[in-house]
N, C-alpha and C positions, 0 to 999 in steps of 0.2 A: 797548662795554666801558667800565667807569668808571675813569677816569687818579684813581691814589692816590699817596702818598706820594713823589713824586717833587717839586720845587717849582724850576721854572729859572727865571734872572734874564731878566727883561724883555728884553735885547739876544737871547736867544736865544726867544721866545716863538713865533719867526714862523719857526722852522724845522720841517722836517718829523717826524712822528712817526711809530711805529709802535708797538705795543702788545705785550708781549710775558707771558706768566701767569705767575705764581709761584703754588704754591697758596694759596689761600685771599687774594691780593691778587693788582695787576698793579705791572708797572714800565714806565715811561716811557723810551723809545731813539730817538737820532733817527737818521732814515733814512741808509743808504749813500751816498745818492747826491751828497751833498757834502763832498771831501773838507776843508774846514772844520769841516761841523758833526762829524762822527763825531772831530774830533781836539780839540773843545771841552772842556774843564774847565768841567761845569757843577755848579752848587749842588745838593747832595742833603739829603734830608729824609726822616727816618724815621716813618712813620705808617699801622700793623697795624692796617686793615680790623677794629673790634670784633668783627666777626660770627666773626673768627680765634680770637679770645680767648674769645667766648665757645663754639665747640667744643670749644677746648683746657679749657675748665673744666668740660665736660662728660663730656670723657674721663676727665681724674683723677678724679673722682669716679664711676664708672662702672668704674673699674680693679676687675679681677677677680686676685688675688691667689694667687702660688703658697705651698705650704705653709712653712713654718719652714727653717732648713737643719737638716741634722744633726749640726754638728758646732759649738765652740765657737769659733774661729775664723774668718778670712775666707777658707779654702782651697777653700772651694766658692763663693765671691763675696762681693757684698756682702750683709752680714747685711739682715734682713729687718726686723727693729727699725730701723735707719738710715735707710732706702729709705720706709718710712711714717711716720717723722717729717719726711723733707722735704718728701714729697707731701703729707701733709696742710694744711705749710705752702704749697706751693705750689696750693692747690686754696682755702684757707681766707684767708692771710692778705700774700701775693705779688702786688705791683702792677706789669704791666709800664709802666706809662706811665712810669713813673719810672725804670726801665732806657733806656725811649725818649728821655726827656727827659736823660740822660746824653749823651747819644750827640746830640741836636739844640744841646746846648747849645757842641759843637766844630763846626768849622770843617769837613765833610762834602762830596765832590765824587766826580761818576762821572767819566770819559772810557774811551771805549773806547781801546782797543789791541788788533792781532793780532783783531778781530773780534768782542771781549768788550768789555762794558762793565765798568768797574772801579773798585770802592767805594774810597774812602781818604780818612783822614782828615790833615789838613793843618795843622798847628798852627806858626806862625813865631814867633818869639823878639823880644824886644823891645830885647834886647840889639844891637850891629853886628857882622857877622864870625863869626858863629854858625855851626858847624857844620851843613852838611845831612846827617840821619841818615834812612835808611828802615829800617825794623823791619818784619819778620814774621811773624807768631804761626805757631800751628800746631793740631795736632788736639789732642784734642778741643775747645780754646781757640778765640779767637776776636780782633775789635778790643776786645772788653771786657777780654780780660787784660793787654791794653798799655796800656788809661788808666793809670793810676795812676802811669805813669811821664813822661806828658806834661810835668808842672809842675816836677819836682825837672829835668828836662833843658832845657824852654826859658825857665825862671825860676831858674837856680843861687840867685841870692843868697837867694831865699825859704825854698831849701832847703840852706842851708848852704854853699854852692860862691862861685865869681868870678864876672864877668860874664864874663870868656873862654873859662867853662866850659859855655857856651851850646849848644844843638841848634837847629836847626829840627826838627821832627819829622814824618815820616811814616810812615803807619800802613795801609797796602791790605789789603782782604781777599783771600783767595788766589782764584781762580776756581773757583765752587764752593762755594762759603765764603760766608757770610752775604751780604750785600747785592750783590756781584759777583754777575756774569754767568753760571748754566753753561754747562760747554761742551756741544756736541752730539755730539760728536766726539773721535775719539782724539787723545791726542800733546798731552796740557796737563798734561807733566809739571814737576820742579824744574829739568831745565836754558829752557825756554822761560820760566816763569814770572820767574827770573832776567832773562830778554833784556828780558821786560816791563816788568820794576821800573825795569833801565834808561831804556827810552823814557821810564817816567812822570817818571823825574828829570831828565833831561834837558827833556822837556813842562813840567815846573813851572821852567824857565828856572836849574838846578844844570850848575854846569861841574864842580864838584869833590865827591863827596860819600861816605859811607863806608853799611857795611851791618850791620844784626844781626838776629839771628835765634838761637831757640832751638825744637828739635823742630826741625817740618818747616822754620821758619822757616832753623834751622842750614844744612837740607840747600839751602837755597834761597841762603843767602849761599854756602856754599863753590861753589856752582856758578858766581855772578858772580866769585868769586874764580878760578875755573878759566876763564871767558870774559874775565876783567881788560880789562872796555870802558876807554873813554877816560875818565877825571874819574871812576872807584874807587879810592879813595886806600886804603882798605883794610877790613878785615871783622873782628865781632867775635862767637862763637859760645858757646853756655851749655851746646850739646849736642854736643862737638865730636867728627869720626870720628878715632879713633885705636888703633884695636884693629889691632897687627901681624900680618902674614897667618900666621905660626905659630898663636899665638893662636885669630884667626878659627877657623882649619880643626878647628883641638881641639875648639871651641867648636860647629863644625857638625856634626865626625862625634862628639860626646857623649866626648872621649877626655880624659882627665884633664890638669890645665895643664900647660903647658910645664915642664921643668926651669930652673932658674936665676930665677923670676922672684923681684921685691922682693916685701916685703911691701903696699907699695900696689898694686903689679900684681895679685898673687894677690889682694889683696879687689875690683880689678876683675874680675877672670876671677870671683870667685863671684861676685858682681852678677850678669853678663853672664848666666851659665851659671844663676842663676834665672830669668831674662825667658825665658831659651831651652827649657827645660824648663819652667816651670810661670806665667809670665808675660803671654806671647807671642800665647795664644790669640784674642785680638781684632785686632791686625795678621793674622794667618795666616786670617782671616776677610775682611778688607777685601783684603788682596791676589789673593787666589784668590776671592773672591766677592763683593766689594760691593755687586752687584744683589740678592742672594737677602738679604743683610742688613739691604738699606733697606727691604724690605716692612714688617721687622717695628720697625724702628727708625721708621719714616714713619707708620705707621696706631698705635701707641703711644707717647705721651708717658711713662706710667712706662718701657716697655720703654728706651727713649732716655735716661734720666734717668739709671737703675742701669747703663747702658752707661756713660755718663759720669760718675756717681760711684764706680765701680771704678776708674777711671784716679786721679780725685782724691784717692781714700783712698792707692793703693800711690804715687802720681808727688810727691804733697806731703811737706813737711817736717812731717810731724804723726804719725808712727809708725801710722799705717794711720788716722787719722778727720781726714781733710779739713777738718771743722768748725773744728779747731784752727789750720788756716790761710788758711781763707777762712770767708766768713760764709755763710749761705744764697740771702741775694738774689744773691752775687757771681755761685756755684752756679748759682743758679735763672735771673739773667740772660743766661749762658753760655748754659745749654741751652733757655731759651725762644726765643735767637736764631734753633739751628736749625731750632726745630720751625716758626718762625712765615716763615722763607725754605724750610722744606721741602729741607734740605741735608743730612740724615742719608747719602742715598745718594752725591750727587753730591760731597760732601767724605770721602767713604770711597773714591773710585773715583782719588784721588793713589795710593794706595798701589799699586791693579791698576797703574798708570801708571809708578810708580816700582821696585816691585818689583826694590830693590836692599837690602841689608845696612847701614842710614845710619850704622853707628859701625865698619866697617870704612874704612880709611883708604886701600886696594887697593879698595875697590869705591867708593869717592867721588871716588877719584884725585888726592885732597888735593897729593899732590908734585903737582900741574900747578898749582896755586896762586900765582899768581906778585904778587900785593898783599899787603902787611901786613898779617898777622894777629895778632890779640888771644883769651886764652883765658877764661874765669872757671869754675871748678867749685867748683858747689852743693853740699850733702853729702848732699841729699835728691833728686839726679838720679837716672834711671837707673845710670848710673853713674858714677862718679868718678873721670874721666882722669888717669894718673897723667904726672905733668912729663914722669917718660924716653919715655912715648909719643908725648903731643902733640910733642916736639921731632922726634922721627922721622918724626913724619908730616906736619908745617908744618912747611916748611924755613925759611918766612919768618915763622915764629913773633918777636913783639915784646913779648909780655907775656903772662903766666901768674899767674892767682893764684886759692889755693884760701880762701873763704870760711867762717866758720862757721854759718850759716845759711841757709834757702831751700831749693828743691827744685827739680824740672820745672818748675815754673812763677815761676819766679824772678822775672820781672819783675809779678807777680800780688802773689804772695808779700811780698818784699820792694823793695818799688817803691825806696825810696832809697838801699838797700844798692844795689841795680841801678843806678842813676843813677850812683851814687859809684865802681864799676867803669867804664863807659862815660865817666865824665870821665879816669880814668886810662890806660882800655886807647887811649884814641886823643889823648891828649894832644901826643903827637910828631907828630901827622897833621895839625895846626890850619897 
């Protein structure tokens, strides 16, 4: 089998390998049987097999098309006008090399952990004394929706800040996820992946380091925040659980709000109570079936695209057309990641995995939380926590602040608004 896109440094060349397939390329793992080599941090290198790319251009182009919707809105999905102006750019006038060459041009490393090998990118500060941050993306997202926020963190002064307003940054894909390992096996869900992120901080030589995460990334930090290893000084979330169990329960048995709520509460509870009713139906897909939905998500590239551009129209800050918050390559890099690791399935199969309520604050068990926590709400989230919540459900809530702009994808979105909260939510933690 041909050894691709993997590239290790000379001191490891002479350890052992084994070969392991991704579709349509392979990756390079080195064997068990040294517990050195499986605990190495080696150089990673991104490089899609053309023969990848050029299938994938054969399928857009090849897409056979459903009819029109019927109605003038996006209540039946995404419009259909939308979906073939991307593809066509993506068939026509989209180069991934240049996605790729993003992505080689940082600082790139596997090591296994727990059995998996595990992508992340690693970017240290030029500054001294720089905070070590780990960051987590999430679904539909990727490590592409975290660049952008590399520079404004481990270079402040370039981007307005001090030098004490420094990060180290890192950036793993989740298991499953783009360039990481899938698993083969049950039980890789948010509390394990958590333990992981630990090893890896502690592996990259951090005694002291803090956590963020927004989406899955959120449910992933409050979990280190509920295992409060040694050297988490504290966590900082963009999707944070806070819906109190009254709440919740209205919201699951369909029963109209509570009495007494503020008016920021009540426009959380509608938020909420549209994902629930008319929202929803793609998590209630990957929970209960992620297998039967990576068929169709794996063997089509449109199918996969307009999965992922429905999230981007309703999750961004752009009033339902994504365009207005990200550009197409952003888009189209995102989603040629999965297509080109073949993770539609296996990054659908957290949810079977997780298959818990992630903005219920009883079903995340947030009061077990026991590190500093930092809040920021976007105004284009799912939804919009309100103060009197988060303080109820983060006892050790340290900072809260609502933004005027951004969305779900906040740090995509507004890379330096994002930076400039993260210099402040963990300012007292330096």
């Amino acid at each position: 089998m041909k050894k691709t896109n993997v590239f290790f440094a000379s001191t490891l060349l002479t350890a052992a390998f084994i070969t392991m397939s991704f579709t349509g390329f392979s990756q390079i793992f080195p064997t068990t049987g040294s517990q050195v080599a499986t605990q190495a941090v080696r150089p990673y290198k991104v490089a899609v097999p053309q023969a990848t790319l050029t299938d994938l251009h054969k399928r857009v182009l090849a897409t056979r098309w459903p009819d029109k919707e019927t109605v003038a809105d996006q209540s039946q999905g995404v419009k259909l006008e939308q979906v073939q102006k991307l593809i066509k750019y993506w068939g026509a006038g989209y180069d991934w090399r240049k996605a790729e060459a993003k992505l080689n041009a940082l600082p790139q490393f596997v090591t296994m952990i727990d059995g998996l090998d595990i992508h992340f990118l690693h970017v240290r500060s030029k500054h001294p004394n720089a905070l070590p941050l780990i960051i987590t993306h999430g679904w539909p997202g990727s490590v592409f929706e975290l660049t952008k926020i590399i520079g404004p963190l481990t270079d402040p002064t370039a981007f307005g800040g001090k030098p004490e307003d420094a990060f180290d940054v890192i950036i793993p894909s989740m298991p499953g996820y783009g360039f990481s390992q899938k698993p083969t096996g049950t039980g890789w869900g948010p509390d394990r992946i958590a333990s992981a992120w630990d090893v890896l901080m502690k592996r990259l030589g951090y005694k002291k380091y803090v956590s963020q995460g927004g989406d899955w990334g959120s449910v992933v930090a409050n979990a280190m925040g509920r295992q409060a290893p040694e050297g988490l000084l504290g966590i900082h979330v963009n999707m944070p659980a806070t819906v109190p169990a009254d709440v919740a329960k209205a919201l699951k048995n369909g029963d109209p709000a509570p009495q007494g709520l503020s008016d920021k509460e009540l426009a959380a509870f509608k938020s909420l109570n549209h994902l629930y009713t008319k929202g929803g139906g793609y998590a209630g897909m990957m929970v209960t079936r992620p297998q039967t939905l990576g068929y169709g998500l794996t063997d089509s590239p449109v199918g996969l695209a307009s999965f992922f551009l429905d999230k981007f129209n309703e999750w961004t800050y752009s009033s339902g057309q994504a365009e207005k918050s990200l550009t197409q390559n952003e888009m189209l890099d995102d989603i040629t990641l999965y297509w080109v690791t073949n993770t539609a399935a296996s990054s659908a199969q957290l949810y079977w995995e997780n298959n818990t309520n992630n903005f219920n604050a009883l079903e995340q068990k947030t009061a077990q939380i026991s590190v500093q926590v930092a809040i920021t709400v976007f105004p284009g989230e799912i939804y919009q926590a309100p103060k009197t919540w988060a303080e109820r459900a983060y006892p050790k809530l340290i900072y809260f602040n609502e933004v005027s702009k951004g969305g779900h994808f906040a740090q995509w979105e507004e890379p330096q608004l994002f930076a400039e909260e993260l210099r402040a939510a963990f300012k007292t933690l330096r």
